[in-house]
C-alpha positions as CSV (number, residue, x, y, z in Angstrom):
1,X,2.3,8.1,-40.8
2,X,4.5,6.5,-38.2
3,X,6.5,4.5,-41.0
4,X,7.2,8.0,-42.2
5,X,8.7,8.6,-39.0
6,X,11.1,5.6,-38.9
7,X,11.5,6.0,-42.3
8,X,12.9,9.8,-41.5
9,X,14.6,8.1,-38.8
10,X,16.3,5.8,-40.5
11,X,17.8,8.1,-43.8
12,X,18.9,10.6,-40.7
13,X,20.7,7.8,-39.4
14,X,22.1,6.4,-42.5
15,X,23.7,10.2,-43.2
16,X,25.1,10.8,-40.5
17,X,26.6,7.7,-39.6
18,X,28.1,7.1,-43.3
19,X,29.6,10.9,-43.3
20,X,30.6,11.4,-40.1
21,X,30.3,8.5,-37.8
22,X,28.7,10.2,-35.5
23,X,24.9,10.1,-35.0
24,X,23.1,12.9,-33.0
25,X,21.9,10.7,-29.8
26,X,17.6,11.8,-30.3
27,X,17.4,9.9,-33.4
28,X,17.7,6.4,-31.4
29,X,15.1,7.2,-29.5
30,X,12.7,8.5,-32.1
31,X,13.5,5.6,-33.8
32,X,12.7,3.1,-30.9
33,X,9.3,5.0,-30.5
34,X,8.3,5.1,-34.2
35,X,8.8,1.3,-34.2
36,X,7.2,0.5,-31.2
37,X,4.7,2.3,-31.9
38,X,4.1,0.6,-35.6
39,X,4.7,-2.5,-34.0
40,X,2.7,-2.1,-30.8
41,X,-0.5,-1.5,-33.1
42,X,0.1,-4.0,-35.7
43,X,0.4,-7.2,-32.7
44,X,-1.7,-5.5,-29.9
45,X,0.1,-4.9,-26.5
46,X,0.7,-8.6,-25.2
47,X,2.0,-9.9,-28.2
48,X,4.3,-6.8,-28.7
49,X,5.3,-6.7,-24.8
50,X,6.3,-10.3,-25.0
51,X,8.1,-10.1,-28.6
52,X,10.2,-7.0,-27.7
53,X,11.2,-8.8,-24.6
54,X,12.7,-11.9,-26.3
55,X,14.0,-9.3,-28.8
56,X,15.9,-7.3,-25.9
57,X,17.2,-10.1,-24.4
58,X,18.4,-11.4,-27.5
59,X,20.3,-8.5,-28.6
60,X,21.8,-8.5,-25.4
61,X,23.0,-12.2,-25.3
62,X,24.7,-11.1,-28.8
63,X,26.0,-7.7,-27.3
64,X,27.2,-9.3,-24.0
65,X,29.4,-12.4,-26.4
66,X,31.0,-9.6,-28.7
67,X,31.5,-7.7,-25.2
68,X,33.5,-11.1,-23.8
69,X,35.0,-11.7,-27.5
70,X,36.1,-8.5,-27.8
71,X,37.6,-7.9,-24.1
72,X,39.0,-11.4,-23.6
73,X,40.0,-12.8,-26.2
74,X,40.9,-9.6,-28.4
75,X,42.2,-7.7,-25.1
76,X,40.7,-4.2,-26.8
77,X,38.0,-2.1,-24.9
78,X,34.4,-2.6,-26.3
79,X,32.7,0.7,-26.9
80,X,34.0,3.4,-28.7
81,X,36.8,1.0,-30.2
82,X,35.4,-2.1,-31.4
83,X,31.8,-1.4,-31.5
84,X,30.2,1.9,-31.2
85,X,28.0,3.6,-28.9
86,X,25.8,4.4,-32.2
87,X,25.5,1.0,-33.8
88,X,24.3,-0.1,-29.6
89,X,21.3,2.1,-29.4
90,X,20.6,1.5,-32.9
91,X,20.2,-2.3,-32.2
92,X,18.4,-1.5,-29.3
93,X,16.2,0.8,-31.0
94,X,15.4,-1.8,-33.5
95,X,14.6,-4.8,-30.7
96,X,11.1,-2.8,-30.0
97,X,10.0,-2.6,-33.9
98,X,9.5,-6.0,-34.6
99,X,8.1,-10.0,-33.8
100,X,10.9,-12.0,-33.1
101,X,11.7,-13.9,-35.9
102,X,10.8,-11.0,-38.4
103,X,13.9,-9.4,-35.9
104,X,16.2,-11.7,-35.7
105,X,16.2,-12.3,-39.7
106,X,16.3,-8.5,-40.4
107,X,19.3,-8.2,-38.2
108,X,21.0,-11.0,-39.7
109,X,20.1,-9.7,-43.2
110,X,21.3,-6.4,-42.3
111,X,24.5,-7.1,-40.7
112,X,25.5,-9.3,-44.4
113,X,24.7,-6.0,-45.8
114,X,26.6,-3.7,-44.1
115,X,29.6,-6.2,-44.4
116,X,28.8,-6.7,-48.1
117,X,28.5,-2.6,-48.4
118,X,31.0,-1.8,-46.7
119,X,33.6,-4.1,-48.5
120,X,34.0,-1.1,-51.7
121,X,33.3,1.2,-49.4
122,X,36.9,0.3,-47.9
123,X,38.1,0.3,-51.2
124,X,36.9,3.5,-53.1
125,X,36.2,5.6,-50.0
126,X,39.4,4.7,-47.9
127,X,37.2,4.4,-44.7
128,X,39.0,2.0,-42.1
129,X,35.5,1.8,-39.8
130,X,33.0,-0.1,-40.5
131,X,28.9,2.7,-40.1
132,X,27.0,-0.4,-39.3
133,X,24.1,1.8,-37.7
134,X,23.9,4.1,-41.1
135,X,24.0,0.6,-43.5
136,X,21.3,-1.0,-41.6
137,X,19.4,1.9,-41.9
138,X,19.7,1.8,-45.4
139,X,19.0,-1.5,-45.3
140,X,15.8,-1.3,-43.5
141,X,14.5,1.4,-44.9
142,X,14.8,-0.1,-48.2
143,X,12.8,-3.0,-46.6
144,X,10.3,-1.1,-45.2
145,X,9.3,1.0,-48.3
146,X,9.4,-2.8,-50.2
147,X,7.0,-3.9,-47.6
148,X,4.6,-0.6,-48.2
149,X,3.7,-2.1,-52.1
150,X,0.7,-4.1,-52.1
151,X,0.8,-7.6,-52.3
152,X,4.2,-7.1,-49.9
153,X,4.3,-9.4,-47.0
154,X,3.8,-8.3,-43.7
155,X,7.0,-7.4,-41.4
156,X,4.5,-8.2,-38.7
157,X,3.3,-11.6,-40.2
158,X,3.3,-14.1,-37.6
């Protein structure tokens, strides 16, 4: 039932962000507690506590690099311009759903995606910004209905 809930969290996502780039703020949140919450019961609380820290500072290390990048060496301000406010919480959001490594491979899986995606999506759709939160939404939503079939391995596997 909760995978329902990221699931619904994730297609809401996906729309808005590919239509209009803009996402209604409540749906990062629901998201972050729908995966938390799947994840949280999967591991048990110490193992989730301790994996959603690592995955929180993690994302942050990456955030706070493109932040330097971005301001620095690019000399253009960071949110809103080069990276939005949307494809932030979504990241965020994401940190509490998963162990670690299962983490840091979805989100390198999932950015290749939305690069890979958005590549004719710049050609056919004339879109010069790139709805990273909406394509990894896709993307993991695709993953986590894959991960529903039986014999499917666990995202929560350790």
């Amino acid at each position: 039932m909760l995978q329902l809930f990221s699931l619904l969290s994730y297609g809401i996502i996906a729309y808005q962000d590919v239509r209009d780039r803009e996402v209604t703020w409540i749906w990062f949140p629901f998201l972050g507690i729908s995966l938390g919450l799947v994840h949280g019961l999967q591991v048990g609380f110490p193992v989730f506590a301790y994996a959603v820290i690592t995955n929180l500072i993690l994302t942050s290390g990456i955030l706070l690099l493109l932040w330097a990048v971005t301001r620095y060496v690019l000399k253009k301000p960071f949110l809103n311009v080069s990276f939005g406010l949307g494809d932030l919480l979504f990241l965020y959001a994401m940190a509490l759903g998963f162990p670690t490594m299962t983490y840091v491979y979805l989100l390198v899986t999932s950015l290749i995606f939305s690069l890979v995606a958005f590549i004719p999506m710049k050609l056919f759709l004339k879109v010069n910004t790139v709805p990273m939160a909406g394509l990894m939404g896709l993307f993991l939503m695709t993953i986590t209905l894959l991960s529903i079939l039986p014999g499917a391995p666990s995202l929560y596997a350790y």
